[in-house]
C-alpha positions in Angstrom: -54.3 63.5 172.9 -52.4 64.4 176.1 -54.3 65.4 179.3 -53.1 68.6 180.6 -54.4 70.1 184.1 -54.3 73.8 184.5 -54.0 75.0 188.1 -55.0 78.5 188.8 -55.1 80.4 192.3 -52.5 80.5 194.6 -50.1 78.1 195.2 -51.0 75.7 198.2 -48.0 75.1 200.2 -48.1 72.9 203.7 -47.1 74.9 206.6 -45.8 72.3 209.6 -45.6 73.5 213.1 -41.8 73.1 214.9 -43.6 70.2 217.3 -44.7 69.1 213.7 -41.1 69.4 212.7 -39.6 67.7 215.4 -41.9 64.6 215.7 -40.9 64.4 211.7 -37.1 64.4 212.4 -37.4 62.0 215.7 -39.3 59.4 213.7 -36.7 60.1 210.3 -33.7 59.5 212.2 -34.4 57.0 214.9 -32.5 54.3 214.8 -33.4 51.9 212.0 -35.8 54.3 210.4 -35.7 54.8 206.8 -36.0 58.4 206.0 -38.1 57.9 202.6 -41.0 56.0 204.4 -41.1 58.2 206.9 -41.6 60.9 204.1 -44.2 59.0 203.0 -45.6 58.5 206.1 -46.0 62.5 206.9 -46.4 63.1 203.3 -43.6 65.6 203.3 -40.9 65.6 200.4 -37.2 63.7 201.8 -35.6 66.7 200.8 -37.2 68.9 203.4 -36.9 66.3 206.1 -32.8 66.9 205.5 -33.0 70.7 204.9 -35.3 70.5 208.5 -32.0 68.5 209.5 -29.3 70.8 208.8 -31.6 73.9 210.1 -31.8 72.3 213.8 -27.4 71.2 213.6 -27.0 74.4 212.4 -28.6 76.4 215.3 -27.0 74.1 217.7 -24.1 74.6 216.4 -24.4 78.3 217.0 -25.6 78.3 220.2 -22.8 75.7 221.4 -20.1 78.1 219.7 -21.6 81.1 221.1 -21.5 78.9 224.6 -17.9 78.4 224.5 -17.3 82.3 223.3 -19.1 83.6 226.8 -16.6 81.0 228.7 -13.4 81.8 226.9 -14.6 85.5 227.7 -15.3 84.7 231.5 -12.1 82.6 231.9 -10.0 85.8 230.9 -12.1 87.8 232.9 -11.1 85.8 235.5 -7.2 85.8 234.9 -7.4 89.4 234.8 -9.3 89.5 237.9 -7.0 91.4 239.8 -5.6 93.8 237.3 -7.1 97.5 237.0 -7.5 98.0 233.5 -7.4 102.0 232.9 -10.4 104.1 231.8 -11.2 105.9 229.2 -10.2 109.0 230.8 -6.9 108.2 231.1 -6.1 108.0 228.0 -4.7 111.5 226.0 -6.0 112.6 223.0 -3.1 112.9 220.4 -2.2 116.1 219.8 -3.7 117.2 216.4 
Protein backbone atom coordinates (compact mmCIF):
# COMPACT_ATOMS: atom_id res chain seq x y z
CA UNK A 1 0.00 0.00 0.00
CA UNK A 2 1.34 3.44 -0.98
CA UNK A 3 1.83 6.24 1.61
CA UNK A 4 0.04 9.35 0.66
CA UNK A 5 0.36 12.70 2.71
CA UNK A 6 -2.45 15.16 2.59
CA UNK A 7 -1.48 18.78 3.14
CA UNK A 8 -4.25 21.11 4.12
CA UNK A 9 -3.97 24.97 5.04
CA UNK A 10 -2.37 27.32 3.18
CA UNK A 11 0.41 27.01 1.18
CA UNK A 12 3.80 27.91 2.91
CA UNK A 13 5.92 29.77 0.58
CA UNK A 14 9.62 31.36 1.79
CA UNK A 15 9.62 34.94 1.48
CA UNK A 16 13.65 36.16 1.20
CA UNK A 17 14.53 39.76 1.82
CA UNK A 18 16.56 41.74 -1.31
CA UNK A 19 19.82 41.66 1.23
CA UNK A 20 18.68 37.93 1.38
CA UNK A 21 18.55 37.99 -2.35
CA UNK A 22 21.73 39.50 -2.94
CA UNK A 23 23.95 37.62 -0.49
CA UNK A 24 22.26 34.46 -2.46
CA UNK A 25 23.33 35.78 -6.00
CA UNK A 26 26.97 37.00 -4.73
CA UNK A 27 27.72 33.60 -3.25
CA UNK A 28 25.89 31.76 -6.65
CA UNK A 29 27.92 33.48 -9.07
CA UNK A 30 31.30 34.21 -7.52
CA UNK A 31 33.87 32.92 -9.24
CA UNK A 32 34.17 29.19 -8.91
CA UNK A 33 30.89 28.76 -7.25
CA UNK A 34 28.58 26.13 -8.26
CA UNK A 35 25.15 27.44 -8.45
CA UNK A 36 23.34 24.00 -7.32
CA UNK A 37 25.39 23.85 -3.91
CA UNK A 38 24.81 27.04 -3.28
CA UNK A 39 21.03 26.22 -3.72
CA UNK A 40 21.48 23.77 -1.35
CA UNK A 41 23.30 25.75 0.88
CA UNK A 42 20.28 28.52 1.23
CA UNK A 43 17.87 25.87 0.63
CA UNK A 44 16.33 27.79 -2.25
CA UNK A 45 15.30 25.95 -5.60
CA UNK A 46 18.28 26.75 -8.66
CA UNK A 47 15.61 27.94 -10.67
CA UNK A 48 14.83 30.92 -8.52
CA UNK A 49 18.50 31.77 -8.01
CA UNK A 50 18.52 32.38 -12.14
CA UNK A 51 14.96 34.02 -12.27
CA UNK A 52 16.59 36.38 -9.11
CA UNK A 53 19.38 36.63 -11.90
CA UNK A 54 17.69 37.92 -14.85
CA UNK A 55 15.35 40.25 -12.39
CA UNK A 56 18.57 42.22 -11.16
CA UNK A 57 20.27 42.34 -15.37
CA UNK A 58 16.99 43.24 -16.28
CA UNK A 59 16.61 46.37 -14.01
CA UNK A 60 20.09 47.37 -14.86
CA UNK A 61 19.58 47.15 -18.03
CA UNK A 62 16.71 49.60 -17.75
CA UNK A 63 18.15 52.01 -15.70
CA UNK A 64 21.51 52.08 -17.99
CA UNK A 65 19.13 52.56 -21.12
CA UNK A 66 17.05 55.04 -19.56
CA UNK A 67 20.73 56.65 -18.51
CA UNK A 68 21.81 57.01 -22.06
CA UNK A 69 18.11 58.35 -23.12
CA UNK A 70 18.46 61.54 -20.59
CA UNK A 71 22.13 62.09 -22.28
CA UNK A 72 21.13 61.66 -25.85
CA UNK A 73 18.27 64.23 -24.72
CA UNK A 74 20.78 66.66 -23.04
CA UNK A 75 23.31 66.42 -25.85
CA UNK A 76 20.60 67.78 -28.27
CA UNK A 77 19.60 70.19 -25.89
CA UNK A 78 22.79 71.33 -26.05
CA UNK A 79 23.23 71.63 -29.90
CA UNK A 80 20.15 73.48 -30.00
CA UNK A 81 21.33 75.65 -27.29
CA UNK A 82 21.21 78.70 -29.09
CA UNK A 83 18.19 78.28 -31.27
CA UNK A 84 14.70 79.80 -30.10
CA UNK A 85 12.33 77.23 -30.70
CA UNK A 86 8.73 78.93 -31.19
CA UNK A 87 5.84 78.67 -28.74
CA UNK A 88 2.81 77.46 -28.73
CA UNK A 89 1.28 80.64 -29.44
CA UNK A 90 2.79 81.08 -32.51
CA UNK A 91 1.49 78.61 -34.08
CA UNK A 92 -2.21 79.22 -36.20
CA UNK A 93 -4.96 77.15 -35.83
CA UNK A 94 -6.03 75.75 -39.26
CA UNK A 95 -8.83 77.27 -40.53
CA UNK A 96 -11.84 74.80 -40.02
Amino acid sequence: MAHMTLMAGPERRRRWSADEQREILMAAFAPGAVVSDVARQYEVATSLIYKWRREVLAARDRAASSRRLSSMVAQTLGRLGGLALPSSSSYRAAPG
